[in-house]
N, C-alpha and C positions, 0 to 999 in steps of 0.2 A: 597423497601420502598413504604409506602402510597402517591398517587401524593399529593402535595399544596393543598389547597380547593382554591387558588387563581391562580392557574396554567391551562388558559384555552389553552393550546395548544392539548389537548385532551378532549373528552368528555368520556361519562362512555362508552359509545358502542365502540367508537373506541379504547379508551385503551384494553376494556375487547377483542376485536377481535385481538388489534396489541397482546400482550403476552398470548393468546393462540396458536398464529401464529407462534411465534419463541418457546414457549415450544413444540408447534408438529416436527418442525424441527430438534429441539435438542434430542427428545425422537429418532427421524426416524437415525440421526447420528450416536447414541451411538446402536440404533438394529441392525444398520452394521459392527459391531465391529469383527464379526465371521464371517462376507459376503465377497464378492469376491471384488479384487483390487478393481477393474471396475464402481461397485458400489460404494465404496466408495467414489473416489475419484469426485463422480458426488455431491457429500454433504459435503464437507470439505472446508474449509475456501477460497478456493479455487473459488467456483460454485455458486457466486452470482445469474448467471443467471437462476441457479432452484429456489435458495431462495425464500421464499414468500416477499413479500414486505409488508411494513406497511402500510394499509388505514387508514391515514386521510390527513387533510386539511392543516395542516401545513406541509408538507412530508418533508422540506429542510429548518428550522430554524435553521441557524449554527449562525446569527446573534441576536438572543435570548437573553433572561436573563437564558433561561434554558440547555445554549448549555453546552456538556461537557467538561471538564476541560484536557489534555491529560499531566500530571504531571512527565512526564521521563525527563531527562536529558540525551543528547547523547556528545561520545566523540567529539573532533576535526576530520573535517573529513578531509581527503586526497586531493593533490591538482587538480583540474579538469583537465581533458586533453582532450585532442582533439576527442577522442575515446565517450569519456564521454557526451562532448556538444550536439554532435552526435545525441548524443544516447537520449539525455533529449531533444532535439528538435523533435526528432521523436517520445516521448512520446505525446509532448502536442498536436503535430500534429492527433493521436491519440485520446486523449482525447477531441479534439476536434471533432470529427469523431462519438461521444458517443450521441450527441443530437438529428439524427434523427435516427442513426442504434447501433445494437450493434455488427454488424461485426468485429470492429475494438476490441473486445475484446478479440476474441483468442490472437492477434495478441499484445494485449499489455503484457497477460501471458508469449506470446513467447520472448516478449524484455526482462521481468522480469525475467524470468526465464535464460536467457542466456545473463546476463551483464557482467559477468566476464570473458567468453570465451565457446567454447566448452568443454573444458576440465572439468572446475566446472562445467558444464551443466549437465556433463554425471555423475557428482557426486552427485549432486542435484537428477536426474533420478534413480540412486542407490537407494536412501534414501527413494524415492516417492514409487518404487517398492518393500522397506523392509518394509515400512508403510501398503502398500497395501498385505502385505503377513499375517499380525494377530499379537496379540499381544507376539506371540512368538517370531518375529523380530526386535519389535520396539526397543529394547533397541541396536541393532546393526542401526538402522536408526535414533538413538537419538546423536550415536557416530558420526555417520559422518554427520550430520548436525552441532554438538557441531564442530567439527573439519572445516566447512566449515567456520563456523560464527569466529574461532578464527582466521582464516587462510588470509579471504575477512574484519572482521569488518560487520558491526551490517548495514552500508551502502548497503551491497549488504541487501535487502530487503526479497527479496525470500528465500531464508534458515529459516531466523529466522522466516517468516509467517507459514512455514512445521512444525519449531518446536514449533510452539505454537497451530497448529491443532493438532500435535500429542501429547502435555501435555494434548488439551481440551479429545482427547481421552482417556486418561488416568485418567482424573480427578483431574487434577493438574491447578486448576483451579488459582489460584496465578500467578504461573509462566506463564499460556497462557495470564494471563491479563497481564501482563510487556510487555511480548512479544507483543501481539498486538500493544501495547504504543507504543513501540519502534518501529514496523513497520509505526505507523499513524503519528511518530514524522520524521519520514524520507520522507512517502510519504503518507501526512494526505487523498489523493484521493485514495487510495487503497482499492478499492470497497472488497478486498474478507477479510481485518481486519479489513474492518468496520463491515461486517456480522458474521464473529471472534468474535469480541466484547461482539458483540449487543449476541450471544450464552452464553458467559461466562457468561455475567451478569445475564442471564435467568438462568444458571445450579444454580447459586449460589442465587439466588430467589430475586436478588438486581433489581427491578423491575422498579425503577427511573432509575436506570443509565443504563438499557436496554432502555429502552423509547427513553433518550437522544441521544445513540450511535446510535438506529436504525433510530431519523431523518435525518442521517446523511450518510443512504447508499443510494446507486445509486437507482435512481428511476425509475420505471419500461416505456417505453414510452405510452404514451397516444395514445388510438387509435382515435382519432379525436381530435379538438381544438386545440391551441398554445402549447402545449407541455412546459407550463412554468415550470413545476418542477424539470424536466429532463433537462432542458436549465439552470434555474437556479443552478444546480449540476455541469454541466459540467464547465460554467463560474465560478464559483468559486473552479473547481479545477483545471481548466488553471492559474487562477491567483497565486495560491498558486504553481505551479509549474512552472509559470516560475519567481517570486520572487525567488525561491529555485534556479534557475539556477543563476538569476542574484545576488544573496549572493554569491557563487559559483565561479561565476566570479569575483565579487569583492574583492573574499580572493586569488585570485590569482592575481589581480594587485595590491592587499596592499602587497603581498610576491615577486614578481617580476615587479614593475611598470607597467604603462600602455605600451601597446601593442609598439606606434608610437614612445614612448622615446625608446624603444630596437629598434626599426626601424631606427630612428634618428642616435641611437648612432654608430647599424653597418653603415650605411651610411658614418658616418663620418672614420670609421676607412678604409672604399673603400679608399675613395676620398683620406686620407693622404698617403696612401699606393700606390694609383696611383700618386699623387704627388711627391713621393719620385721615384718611377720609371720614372719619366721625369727628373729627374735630374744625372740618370744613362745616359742616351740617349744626 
């Protein structure tokens, strides 16, 4: 779509530079379609860190009048557990780690990618390596993603991002946009469905809501000055994550009380049980 004529969050140069910049990346994705895993898998939803970034001035307007709208609806999710807390404190840990390096990015792939054990990890790895073989395979790497996603739910996050690089491979551009949603609706900081997105919307030439999606991916760090863009990305994707933990936790003390009343309560049942054994004695 044509921007607002009252929408200065871009000017004509940098619009015209940001959606040349993600149609070059989406043209360079789909020429590797018959290229090696290897390749591939350095351009897929995946590899924000190749990605071009958007120049301009606003790089990190999520609190806009123009931000985008993420319109999925996810089921109920599962009760947290301990495995789980874990595991989301060590993200934001993480994601906070992203303001001045990006080391901490393999390293949040590797939590993403192995939340549900090794076991799905190595199933996950199946799919990535049927992906990575051409489009002769994908329909066996679209099965055992479909199978992980009914198996884990739409929470486990990494499955449904694979299969929505492998529709945008296919050109099934609809279904890679749900999918995305539905990855940004779980974990709105997931730098590689934000850069997902922000493709779809370039393939399908919907040019506003690429704009939008792409102020929204991780910003590249600044080689000098305050780094406020990339500070302001990361702080706003700590907050949104750890809200998401403390929701999290609070559906699990609206389902089993708070923590101290089950404390409370075994306590109490020690204490009459050893009372009752002083009256044996």
């Amino acid at each position: 779509m044509v921007p607002r004529q009252d929408d200065h969050s871009f000017d004509n140069h940098e619009d015209d530079e940001e959606l040349s910049d993600v149609e070059a990346m989406r043209q360079r994705l789909e020429s590797l379609h018959g290229g090696d895993g290897n390749t591939r898998r350095e351009m897929d939803f995946r590899g924000t860190t190749q990605a071009p970034q958007v120049p301009t001035a606003n790089r990190y307007s999520l609190l806009s009048h123009n931000s985008p709208v993420n319109d999925v609806t996810l089921p109920a999710a599962n009760p947290l557990t301990s495995i789980d807390r874990e595991r989301r404190q060590a993200e934001i840990q993480m994601l906070r780690q992203l303001e001045y390096s990006d080391e901490s990015l393999s390293d949040l792939w590797t939590l993403w990618f192995q939340e549900r054990g090794p076991g799905a990890a190595a199933r996950l790895l199946e799919a990535e390596e049927l992906t990575g073989q051409g489009p002769a395979s994908w329909d066996q790497a679209e099965k055992v993603l479909r199978s992980l996603i009914e198996e884990h739910g739409v929470y486990w996050a990494e499955p449904v991002n694979r299969l929505a690089t492998l529709f945008y491979m296919q050109g099934k551009m609809d279904e890679s946009e749900t999918l995305c949603k539905i990855v940004l609706a779980v974990k709105p900081w997931h730098f590689g469905a934000l850069s997902g997105i922000v493709m779809v919307y370039a393939g399908v030439h919907d040019t506003q809501s690429a704009r939008q999606w792409a102020a929204r991916r991780l910003p590249t760090i600044a080689p000098s000055g305050p780094n406020r863009r990339r500070a302001g990305w990361v702080q706003h994707a700590m907050r949104d994550a750890m809200e998401s933990l403390s929701a999290a936790e609070m559906r699990v003390m609206e389902g089993f009380g708070k923590p101290d009343e089950h404390v409370r309560r075994s306590n109490k049942v020690v204490n009459d049980h050893d009372e009752g054994d002083d009256d044996w004695q």
